[in-house]
OpenMM code with the backbone's topology and positions (N, CA, C; nanometers):
from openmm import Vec3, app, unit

residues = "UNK UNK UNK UNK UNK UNK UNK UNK UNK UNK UNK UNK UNK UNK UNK UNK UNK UNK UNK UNK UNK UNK UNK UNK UNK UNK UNK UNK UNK UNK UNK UNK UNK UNK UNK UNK UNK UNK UNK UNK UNK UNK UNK UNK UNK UNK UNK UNK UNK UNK UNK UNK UNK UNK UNK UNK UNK UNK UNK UNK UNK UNK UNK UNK UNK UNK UNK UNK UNK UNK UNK UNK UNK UNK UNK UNK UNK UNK UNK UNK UNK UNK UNK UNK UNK UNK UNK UNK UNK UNK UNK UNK UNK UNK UNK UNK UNK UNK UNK UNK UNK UNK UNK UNK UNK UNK UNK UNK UNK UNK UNK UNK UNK UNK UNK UNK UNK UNK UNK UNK UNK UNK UNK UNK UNK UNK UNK UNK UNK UNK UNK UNK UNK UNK UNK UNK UNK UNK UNK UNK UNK UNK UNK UNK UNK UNK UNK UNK UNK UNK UNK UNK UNK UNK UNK UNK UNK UNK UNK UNK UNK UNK UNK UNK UNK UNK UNK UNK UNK UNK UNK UNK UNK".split()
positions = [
    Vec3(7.9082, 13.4275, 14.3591),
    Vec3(7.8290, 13.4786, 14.4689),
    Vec3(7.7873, 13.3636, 14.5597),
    Vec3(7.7638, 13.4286, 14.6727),
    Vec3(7.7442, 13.2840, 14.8030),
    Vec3(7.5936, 13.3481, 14.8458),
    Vec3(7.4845, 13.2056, 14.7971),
    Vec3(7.3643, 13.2639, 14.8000),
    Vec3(7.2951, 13.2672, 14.9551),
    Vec3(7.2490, 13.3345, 15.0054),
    Vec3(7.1828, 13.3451, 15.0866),
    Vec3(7.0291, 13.3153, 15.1001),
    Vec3(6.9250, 13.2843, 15.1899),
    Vec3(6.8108, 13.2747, 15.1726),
    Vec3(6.7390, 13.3917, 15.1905),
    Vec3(6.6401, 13.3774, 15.0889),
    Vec3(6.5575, 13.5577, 15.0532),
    Vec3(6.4153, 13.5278, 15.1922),
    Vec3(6.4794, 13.6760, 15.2608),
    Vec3(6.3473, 13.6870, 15.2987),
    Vec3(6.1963, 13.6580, 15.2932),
    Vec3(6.0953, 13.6202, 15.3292),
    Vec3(5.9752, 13.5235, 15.3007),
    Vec3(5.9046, 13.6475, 15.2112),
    Vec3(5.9020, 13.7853, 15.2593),
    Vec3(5.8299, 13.9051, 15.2195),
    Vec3(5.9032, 13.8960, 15.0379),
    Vec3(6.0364, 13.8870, 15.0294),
    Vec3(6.0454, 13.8685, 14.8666),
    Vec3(6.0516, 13.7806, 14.8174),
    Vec3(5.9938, 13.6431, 14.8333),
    Vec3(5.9925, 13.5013, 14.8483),
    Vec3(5.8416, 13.5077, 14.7075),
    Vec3(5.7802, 13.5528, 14.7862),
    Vec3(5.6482, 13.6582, 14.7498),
    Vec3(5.6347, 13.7210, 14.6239),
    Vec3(5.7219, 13.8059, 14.5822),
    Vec3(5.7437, 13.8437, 14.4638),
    Vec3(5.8263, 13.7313, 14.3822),
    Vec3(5.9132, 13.6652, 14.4466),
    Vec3(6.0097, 13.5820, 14.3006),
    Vec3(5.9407, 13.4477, 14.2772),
    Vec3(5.8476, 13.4250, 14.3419),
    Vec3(5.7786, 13.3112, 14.3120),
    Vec3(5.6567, 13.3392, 14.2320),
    Vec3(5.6078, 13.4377, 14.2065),
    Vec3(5.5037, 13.5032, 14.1161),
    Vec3(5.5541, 13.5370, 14.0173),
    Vec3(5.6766, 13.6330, 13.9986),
    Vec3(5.7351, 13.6616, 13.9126),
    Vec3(5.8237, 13.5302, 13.7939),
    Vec3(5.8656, 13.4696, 13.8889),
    Vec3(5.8596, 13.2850, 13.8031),
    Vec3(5.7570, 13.2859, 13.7403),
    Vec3(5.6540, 13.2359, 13.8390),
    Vec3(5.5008, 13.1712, 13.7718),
    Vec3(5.5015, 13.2429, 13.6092),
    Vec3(5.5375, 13.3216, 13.5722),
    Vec3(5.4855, 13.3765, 13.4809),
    Vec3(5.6241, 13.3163, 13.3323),
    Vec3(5.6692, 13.2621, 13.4001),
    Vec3(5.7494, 13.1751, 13.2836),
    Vec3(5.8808, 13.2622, 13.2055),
    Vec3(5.8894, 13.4134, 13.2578),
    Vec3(6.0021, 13.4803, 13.1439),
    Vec3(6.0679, 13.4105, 13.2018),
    Vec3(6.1384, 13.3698, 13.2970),
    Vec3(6.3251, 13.3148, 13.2904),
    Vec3(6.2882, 13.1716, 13.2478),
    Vec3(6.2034, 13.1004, 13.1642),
    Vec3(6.1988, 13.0026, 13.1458),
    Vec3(6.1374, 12.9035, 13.2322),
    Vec3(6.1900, 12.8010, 13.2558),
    Vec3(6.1908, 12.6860, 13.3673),
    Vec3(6.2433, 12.7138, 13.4984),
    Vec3(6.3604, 12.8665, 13.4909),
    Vec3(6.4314, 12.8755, 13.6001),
    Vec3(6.3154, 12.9056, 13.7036),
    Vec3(6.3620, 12.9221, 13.8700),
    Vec3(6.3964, 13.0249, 13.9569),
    Vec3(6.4114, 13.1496, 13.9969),
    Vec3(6.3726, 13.2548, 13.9988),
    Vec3(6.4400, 13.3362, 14.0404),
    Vec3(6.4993, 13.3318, 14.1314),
    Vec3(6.6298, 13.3920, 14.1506),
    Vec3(6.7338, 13.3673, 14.2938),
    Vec3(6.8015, 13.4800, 14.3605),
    Vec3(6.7651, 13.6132, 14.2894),
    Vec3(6.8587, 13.7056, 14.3080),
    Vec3(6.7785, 13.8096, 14.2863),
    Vec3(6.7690, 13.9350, 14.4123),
    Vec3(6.7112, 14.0118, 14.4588),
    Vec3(6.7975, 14.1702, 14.4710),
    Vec3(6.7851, 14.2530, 14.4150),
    Vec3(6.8603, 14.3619, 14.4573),
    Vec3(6.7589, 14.4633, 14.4721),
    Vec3(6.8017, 14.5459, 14.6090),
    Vec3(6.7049, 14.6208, 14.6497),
    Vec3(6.7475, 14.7857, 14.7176),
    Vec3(6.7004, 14.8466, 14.5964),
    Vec3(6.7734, 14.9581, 14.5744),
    Vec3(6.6286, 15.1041, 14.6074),
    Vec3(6.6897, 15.1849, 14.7063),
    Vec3(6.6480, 15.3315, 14.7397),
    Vec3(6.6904, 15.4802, 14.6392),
    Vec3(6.6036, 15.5088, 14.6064),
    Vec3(6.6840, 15.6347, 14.5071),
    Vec3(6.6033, 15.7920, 14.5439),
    Vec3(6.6711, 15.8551, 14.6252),
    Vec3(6.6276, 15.9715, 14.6524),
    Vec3(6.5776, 16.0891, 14.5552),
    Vec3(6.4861, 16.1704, 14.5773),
    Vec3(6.4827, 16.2712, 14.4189),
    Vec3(6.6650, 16.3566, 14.3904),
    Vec3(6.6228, 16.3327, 14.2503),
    Vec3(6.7494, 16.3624, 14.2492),
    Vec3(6.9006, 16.2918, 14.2270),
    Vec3(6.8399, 16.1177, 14.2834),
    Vec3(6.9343, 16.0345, 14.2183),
    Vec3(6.9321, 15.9493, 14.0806),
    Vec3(6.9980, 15.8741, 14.0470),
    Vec3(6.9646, 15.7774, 13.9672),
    Vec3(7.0945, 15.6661, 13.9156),
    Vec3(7.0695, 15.6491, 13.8151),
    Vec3(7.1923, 15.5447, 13.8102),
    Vec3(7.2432, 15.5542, 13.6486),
    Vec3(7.3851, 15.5523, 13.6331),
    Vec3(7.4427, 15.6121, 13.5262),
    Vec3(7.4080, 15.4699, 13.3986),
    Vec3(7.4189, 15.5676, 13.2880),
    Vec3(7.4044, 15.3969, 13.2104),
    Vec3(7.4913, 15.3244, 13.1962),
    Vec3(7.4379, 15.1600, 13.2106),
    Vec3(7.5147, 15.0792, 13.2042),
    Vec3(7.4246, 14.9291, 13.1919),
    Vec3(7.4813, 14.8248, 13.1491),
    Vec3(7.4876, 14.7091, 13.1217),
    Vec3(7.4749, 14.5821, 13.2186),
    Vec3(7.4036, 14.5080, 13.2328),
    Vec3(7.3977, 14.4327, 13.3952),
    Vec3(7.4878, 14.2910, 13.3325),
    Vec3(7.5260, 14.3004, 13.1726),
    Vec3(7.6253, 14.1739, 13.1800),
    Vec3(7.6155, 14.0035, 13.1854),
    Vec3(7.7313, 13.9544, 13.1529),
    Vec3(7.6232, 13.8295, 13.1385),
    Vec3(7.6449, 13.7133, 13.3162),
    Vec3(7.6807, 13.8109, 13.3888),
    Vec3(7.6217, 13.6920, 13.5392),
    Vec3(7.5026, 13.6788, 13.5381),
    Vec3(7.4209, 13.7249, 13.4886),
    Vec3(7.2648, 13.6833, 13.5305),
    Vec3(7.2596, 13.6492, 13.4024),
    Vec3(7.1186, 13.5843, 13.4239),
    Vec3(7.0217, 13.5013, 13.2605),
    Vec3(6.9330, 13.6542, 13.2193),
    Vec3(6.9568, 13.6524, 13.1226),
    Vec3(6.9645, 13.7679, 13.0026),
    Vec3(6.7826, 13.8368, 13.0281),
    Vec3(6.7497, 13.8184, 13.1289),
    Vec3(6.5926, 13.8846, 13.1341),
    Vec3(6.5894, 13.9292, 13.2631),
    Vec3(6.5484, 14.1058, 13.2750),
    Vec3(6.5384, 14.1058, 13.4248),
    Vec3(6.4291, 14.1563, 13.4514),
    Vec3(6.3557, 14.1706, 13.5847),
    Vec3(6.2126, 14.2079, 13.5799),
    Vec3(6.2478, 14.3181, 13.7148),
    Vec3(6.1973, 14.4252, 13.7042),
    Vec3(6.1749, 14.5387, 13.8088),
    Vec3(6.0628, 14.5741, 13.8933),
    Vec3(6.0399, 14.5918, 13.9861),
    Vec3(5.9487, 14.6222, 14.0508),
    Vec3(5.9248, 14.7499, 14.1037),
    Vec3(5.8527, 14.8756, 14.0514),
    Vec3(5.8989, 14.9904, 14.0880),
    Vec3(5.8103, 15.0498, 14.2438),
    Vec3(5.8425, 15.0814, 14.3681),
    Vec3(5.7639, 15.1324, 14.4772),
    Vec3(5.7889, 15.3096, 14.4777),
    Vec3(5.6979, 15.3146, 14.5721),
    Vec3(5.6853, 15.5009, 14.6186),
    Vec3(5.6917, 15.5983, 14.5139),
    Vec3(5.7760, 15.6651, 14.4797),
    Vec3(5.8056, 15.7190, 14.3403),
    Vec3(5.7655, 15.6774, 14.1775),
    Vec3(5.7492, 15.7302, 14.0769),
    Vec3(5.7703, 15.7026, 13.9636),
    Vec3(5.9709, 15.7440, 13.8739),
    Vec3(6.0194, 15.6973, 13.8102),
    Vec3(6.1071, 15.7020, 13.7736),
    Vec3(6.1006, 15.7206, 13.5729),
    Vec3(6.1866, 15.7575, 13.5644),
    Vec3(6.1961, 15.7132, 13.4027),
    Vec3(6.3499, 15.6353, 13.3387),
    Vec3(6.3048, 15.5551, 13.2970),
    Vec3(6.4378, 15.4821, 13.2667),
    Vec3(6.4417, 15.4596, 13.1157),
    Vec3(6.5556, 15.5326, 13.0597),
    Vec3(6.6057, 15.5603, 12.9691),
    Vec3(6.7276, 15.4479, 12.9341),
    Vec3(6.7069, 15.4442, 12.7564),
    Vec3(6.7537, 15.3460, 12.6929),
    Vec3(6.8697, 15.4233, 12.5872),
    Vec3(6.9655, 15.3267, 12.5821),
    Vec3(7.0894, 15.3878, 12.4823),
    Vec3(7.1712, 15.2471, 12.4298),
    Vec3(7.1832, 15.3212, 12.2547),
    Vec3(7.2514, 15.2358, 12.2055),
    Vec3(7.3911, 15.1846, 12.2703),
    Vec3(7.4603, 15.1228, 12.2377),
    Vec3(7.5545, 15.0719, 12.2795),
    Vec3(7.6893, 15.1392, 12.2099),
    Vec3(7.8154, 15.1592, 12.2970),
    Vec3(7.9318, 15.2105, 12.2621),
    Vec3(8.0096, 15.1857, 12.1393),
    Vec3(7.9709, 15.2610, 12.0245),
    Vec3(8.0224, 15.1045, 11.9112),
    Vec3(8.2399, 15.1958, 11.8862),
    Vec3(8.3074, 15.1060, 11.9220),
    Vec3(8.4145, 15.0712, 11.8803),
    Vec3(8.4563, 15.1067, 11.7517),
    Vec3(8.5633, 15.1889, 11.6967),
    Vec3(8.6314, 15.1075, 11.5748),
    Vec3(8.8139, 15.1460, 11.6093),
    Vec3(8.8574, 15.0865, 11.5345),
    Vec3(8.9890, 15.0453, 11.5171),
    Vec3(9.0718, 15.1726, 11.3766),
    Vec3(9.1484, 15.2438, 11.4358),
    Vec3(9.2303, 15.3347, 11.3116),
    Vec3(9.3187, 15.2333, 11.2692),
    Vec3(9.3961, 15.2887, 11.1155),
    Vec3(9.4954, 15.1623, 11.0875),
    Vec3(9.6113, 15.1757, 11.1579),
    Vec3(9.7067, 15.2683, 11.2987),
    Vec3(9.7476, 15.2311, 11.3662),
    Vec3(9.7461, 15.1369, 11.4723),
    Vec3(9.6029, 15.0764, 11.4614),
    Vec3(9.5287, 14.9816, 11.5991),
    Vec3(9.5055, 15.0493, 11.7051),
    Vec3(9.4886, 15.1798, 11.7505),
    Vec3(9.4366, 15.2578, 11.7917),
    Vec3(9.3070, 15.2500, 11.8048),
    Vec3(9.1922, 15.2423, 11.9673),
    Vec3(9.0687, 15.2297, 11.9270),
    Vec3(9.0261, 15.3809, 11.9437),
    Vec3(8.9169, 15.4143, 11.8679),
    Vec3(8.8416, 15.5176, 11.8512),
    Vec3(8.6975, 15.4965, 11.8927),
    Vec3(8.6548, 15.5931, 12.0209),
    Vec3(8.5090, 15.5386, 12.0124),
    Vec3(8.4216, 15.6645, 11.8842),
    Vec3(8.3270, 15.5922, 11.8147),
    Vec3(8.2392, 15.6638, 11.7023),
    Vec3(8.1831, 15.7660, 11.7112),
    Vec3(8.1195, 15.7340, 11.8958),
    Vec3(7.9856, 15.8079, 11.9168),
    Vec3(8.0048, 15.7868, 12.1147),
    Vec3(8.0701, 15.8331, 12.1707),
    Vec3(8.0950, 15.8465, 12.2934),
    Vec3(7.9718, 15.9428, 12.3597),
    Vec3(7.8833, 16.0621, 12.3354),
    Vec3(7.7928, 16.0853, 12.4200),
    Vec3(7.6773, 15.9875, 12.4961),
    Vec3(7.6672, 16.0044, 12.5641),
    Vec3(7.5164, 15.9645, 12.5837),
    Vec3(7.3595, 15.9899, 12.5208),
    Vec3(7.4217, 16.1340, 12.4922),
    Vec3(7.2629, 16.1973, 12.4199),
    Vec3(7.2421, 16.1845, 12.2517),
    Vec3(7.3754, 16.1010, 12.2297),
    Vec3(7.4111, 16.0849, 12.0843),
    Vec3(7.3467, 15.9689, 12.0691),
    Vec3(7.3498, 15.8943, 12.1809),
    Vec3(7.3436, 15.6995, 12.1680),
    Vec3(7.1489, 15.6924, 12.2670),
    Vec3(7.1365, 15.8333, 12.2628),
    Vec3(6.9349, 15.8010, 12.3507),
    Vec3(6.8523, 15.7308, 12.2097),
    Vec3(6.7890, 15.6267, 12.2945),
    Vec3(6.7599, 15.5421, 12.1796),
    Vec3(6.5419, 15.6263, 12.2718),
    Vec3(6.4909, 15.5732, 12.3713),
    Vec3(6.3848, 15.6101, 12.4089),
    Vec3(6.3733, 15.5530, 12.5774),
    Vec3(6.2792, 15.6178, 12.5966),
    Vec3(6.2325, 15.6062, 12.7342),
    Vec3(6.1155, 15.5634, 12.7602),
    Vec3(6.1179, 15.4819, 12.9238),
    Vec3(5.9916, 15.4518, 12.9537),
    Vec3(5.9814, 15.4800, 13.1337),
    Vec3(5.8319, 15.5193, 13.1113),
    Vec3(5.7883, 15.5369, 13.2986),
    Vec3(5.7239, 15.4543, 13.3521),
    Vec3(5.8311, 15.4648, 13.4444),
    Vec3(5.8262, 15.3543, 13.5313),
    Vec3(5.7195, 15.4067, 13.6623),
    Vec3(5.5567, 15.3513, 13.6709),
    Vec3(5.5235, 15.4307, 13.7577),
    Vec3(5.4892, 15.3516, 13.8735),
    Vec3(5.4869, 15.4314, 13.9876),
    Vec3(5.4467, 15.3218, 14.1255),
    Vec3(5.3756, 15.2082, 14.1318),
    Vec3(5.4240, 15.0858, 14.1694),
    Vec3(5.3710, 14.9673, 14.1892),
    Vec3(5.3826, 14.9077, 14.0598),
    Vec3(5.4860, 14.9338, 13.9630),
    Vec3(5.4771, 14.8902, 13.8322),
    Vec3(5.5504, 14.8166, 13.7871),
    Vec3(5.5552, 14.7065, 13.7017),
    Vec3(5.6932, 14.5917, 13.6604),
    Vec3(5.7153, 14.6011, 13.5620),
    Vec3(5.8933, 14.6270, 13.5128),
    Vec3(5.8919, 14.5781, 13.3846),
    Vec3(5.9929, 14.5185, 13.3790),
    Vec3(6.0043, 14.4404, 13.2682),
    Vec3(6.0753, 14.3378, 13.2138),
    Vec3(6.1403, 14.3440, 13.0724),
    Vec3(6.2774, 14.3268, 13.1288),
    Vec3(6.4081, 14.3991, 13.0370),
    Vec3(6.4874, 14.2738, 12.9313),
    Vec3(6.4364, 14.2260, 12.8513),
    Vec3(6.5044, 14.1204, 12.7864),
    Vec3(6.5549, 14.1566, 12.6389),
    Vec3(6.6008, 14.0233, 12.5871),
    Vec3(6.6765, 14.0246, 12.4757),
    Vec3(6.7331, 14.1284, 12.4151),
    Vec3(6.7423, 14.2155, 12.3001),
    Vec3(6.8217, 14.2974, 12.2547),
    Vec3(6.8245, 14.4137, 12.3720),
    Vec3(6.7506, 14.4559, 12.4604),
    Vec3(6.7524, 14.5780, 12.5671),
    Vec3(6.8268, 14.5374, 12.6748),
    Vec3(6.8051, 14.4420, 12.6911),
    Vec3(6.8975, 14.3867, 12.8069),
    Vec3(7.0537, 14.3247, 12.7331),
    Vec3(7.0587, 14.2387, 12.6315),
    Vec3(7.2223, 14.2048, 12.6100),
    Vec3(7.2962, 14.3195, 12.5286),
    Vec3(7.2360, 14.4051, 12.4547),
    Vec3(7.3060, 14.4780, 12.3759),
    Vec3(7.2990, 14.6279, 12.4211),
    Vec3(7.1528, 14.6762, 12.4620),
    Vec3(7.1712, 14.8227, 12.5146),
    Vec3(7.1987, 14.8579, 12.6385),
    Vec3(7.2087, 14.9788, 12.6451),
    Vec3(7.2339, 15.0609, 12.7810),
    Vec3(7.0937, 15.0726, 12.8535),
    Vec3(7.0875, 15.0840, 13.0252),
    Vec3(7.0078, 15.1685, 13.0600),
    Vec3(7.0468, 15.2467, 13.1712),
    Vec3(6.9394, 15.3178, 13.2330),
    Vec3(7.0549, 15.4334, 13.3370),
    Vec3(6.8654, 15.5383, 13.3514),
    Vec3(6.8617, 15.5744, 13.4790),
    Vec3(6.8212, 15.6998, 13.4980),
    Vec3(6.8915, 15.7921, 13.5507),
    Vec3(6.8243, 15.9009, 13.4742),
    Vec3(6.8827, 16.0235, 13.4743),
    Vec3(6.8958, 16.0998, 13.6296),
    Vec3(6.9864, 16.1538, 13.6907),
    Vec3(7.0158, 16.2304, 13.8440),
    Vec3(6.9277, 16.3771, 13.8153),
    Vec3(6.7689, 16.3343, 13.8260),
    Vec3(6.7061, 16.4486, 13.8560),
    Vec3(6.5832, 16.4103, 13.9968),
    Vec3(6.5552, 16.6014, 13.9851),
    Vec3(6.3801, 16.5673, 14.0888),
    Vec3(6.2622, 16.5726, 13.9780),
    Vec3(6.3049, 16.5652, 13.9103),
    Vec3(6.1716, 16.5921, 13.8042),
    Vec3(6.1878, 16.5576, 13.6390),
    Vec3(6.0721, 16.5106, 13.6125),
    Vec3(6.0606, 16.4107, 13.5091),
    Vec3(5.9527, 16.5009, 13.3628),
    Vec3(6.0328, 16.5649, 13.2676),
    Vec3(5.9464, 16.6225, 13.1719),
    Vec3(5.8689, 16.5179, 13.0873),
    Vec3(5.7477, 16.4843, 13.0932),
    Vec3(5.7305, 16.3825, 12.9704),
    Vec3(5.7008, 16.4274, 12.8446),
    Vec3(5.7414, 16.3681, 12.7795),
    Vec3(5.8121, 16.3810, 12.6298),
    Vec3(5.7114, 16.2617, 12.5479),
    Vec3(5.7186, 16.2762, 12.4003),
    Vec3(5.6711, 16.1694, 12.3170),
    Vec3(5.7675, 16.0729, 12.2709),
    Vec3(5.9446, 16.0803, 12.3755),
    Vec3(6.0500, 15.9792, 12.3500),
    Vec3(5.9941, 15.8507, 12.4494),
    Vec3(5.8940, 15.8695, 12.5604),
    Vec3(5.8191, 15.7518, 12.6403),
    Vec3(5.7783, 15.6723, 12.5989),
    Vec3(5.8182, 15.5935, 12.5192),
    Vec3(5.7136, 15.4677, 12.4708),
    Vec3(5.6010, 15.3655, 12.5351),
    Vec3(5.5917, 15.3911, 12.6241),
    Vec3(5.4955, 15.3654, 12.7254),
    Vec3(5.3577, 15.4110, 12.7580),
    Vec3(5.3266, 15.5636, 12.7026),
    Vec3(5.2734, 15.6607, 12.7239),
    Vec3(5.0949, 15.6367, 12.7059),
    Vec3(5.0959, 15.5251, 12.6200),
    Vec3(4.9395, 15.4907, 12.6028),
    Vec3(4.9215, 15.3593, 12.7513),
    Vec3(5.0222, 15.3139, 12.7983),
    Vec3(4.9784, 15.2602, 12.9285),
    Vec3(4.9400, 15.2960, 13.0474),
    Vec3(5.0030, 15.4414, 13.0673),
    Vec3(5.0042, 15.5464, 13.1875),
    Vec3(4.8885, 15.5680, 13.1632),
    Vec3(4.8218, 15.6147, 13.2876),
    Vec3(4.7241, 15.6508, 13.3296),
    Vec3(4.7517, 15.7821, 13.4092),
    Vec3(4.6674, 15.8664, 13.3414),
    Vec3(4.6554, 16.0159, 13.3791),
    Vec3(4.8043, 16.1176, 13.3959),
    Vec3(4.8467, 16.0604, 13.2894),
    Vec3(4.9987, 16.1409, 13.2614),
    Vec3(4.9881, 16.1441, 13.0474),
    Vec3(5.0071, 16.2829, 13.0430),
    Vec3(5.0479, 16.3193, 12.9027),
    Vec3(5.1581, 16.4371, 12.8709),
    Vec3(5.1725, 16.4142, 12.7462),
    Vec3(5.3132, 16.4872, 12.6649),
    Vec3(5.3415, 16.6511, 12.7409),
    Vec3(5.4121, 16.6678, 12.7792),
    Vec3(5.4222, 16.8482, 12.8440),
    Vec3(5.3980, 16.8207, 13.0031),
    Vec3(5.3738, 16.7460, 13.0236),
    Vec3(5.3716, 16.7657, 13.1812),
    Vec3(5.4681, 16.7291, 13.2789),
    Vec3(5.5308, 16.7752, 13.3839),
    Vec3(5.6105, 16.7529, 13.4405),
    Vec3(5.5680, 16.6937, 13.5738),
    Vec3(5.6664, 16.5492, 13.5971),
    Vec3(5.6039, 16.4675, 13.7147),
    Vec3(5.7476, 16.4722, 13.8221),
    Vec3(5.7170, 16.5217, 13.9393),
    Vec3(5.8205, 16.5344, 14.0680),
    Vec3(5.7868, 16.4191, 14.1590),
    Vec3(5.9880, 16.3795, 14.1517),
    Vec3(5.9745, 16.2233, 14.1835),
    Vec3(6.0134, 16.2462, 14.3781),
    Vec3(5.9764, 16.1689, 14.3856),
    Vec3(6.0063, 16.1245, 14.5424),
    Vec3(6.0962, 16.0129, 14.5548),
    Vec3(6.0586, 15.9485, 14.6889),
    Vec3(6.1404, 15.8230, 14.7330),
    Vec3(6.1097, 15.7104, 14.6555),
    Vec3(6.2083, 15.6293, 14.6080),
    Vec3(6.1918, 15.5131, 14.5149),
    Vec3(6.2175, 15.3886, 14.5548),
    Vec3(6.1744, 15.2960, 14.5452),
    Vec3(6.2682, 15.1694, 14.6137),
    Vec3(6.2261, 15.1044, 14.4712),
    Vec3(6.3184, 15.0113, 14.4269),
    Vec3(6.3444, 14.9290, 14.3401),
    Vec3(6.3632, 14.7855, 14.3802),
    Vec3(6.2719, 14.6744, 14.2961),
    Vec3(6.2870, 14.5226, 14.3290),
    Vec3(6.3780, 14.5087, 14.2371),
    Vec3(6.4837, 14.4722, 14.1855),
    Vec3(6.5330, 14.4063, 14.0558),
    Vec3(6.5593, 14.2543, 14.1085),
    Vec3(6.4495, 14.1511, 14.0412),
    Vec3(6.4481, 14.0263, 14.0535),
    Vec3(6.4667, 13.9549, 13.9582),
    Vec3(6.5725, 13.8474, 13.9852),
    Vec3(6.6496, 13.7721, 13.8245),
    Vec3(6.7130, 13.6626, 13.8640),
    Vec3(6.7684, 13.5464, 13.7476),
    Vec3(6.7971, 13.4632, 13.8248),
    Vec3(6.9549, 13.5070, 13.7831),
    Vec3(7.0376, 13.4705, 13.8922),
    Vec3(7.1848, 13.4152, 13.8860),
    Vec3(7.2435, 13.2584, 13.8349),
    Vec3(7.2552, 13.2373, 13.7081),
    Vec3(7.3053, 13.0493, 13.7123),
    Vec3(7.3524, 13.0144, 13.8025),
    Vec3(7.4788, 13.0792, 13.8053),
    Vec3(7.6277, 13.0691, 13.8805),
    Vec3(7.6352, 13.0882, 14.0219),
    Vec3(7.5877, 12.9916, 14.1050),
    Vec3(7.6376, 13.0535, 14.2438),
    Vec3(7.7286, 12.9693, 14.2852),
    Vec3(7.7847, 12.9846, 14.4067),
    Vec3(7.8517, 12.9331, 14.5132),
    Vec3(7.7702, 12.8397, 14.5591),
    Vec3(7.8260, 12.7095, 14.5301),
    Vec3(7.7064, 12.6265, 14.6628),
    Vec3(7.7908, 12.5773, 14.7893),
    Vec3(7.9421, 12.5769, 14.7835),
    Vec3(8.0184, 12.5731, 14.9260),
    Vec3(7.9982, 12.6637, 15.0279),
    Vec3(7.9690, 12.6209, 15.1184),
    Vec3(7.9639, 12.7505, 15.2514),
    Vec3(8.1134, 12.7933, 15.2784),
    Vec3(8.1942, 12.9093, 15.2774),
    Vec3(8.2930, 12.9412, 15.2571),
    Vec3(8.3309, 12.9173, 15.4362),
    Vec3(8.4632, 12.8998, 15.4446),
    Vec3(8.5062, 12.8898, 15.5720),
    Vec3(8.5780, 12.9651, 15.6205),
    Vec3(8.5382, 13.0738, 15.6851),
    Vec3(8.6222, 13.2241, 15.7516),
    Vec3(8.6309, 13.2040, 15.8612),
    Vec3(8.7820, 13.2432, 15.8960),
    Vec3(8.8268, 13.2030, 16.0351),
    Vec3(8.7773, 13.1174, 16.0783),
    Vec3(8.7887, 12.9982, 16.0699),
    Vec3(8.7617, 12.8571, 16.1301),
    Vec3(8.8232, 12.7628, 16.1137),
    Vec3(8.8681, 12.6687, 16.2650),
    Vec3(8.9884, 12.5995, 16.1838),
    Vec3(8.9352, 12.5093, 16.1037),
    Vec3(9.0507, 12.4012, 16.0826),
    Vec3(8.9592, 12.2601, 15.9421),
    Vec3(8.9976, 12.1669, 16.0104),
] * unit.nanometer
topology = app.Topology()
chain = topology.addChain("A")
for resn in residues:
    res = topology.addResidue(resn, chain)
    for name in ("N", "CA", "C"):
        topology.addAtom(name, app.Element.getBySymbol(name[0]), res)
């Protein structure tokens, strides 16, 4: 990736979000900034190892719930044939947490290198006693249903790996 300089307004958040020491000694350097309408969300999946293994979220407007899943486990028939074990999603729901307006969380070690996460493509959020979160929320309990709105998402993390050449497009040398 060819880094660019972050706006001063999220300059703001990744320099606070440092201060607080999860990526270590690093930086944060890398900003993704994501809108999710009611009704959307994002399928599960794995953010991989380009970034350093801890990511921190920043949730605006909306509340969300973001749901956790074991990981795809593999095996091998004695033709060498792979077989997946457990291919659903609702087979591999490990638990959930709400994510509510103006709220951060921070996704490391075994949740971040080994599991899944993903919210679910709804407008509305049943809460359940699968929330593990549920004694942090404030004025939300088990049976009630919360209707989500507009979401914007900080996901702030560092990248090791960048580009530090300025790439040269169309220009002569």
């Amino acid at each position: 990736m060819v880094p660019e300089e972050l706006p001063e307004w999220l300059k703001v958040y990744t320099k606070k979000i440092s201060s607080m020491g999860i990526f270590d000694e690093k930086e944060a350097n890398h900003v993704l900034v994501n809108e999710y309408l009611p009704g959307q969300g994002i399928m599960p999946h794995e953010d991989g190892p380009l970034f350093y293994p801890t990511v921190s979220t920043i949730s605006l407007g909306s509340h969300t719930v973001l749901d956790f899943y074991s990981p795809l486990q593999d095996s091998t028939k004695e033709d060498g044939d792979l077989v997946s074990s457990s291919s659903s999603y609702e087979s591999r729901y490990m638990c959930s947490v709400l994510l509510q307006p103006r709220s951060l969380i921070l996704v490391r070690d075994d949740m971040y290198k080994v599991n899944l996460h993903g919210i679910a493509e709804r407008k509305e959020d049943l809460v359940t006693d699968k929330i593990v979160n549920l004694d942090k929320c404030d004025d939300v309990s088990v049976g009630q249903t919360l209707t989500r709105s507009t979401r914007v998402s900080l996901t702030i993390r560092v990248m090791p790996k960048i580009l530090k050449a300025k790439l040269l497009l169309g220009r002569k040398r």
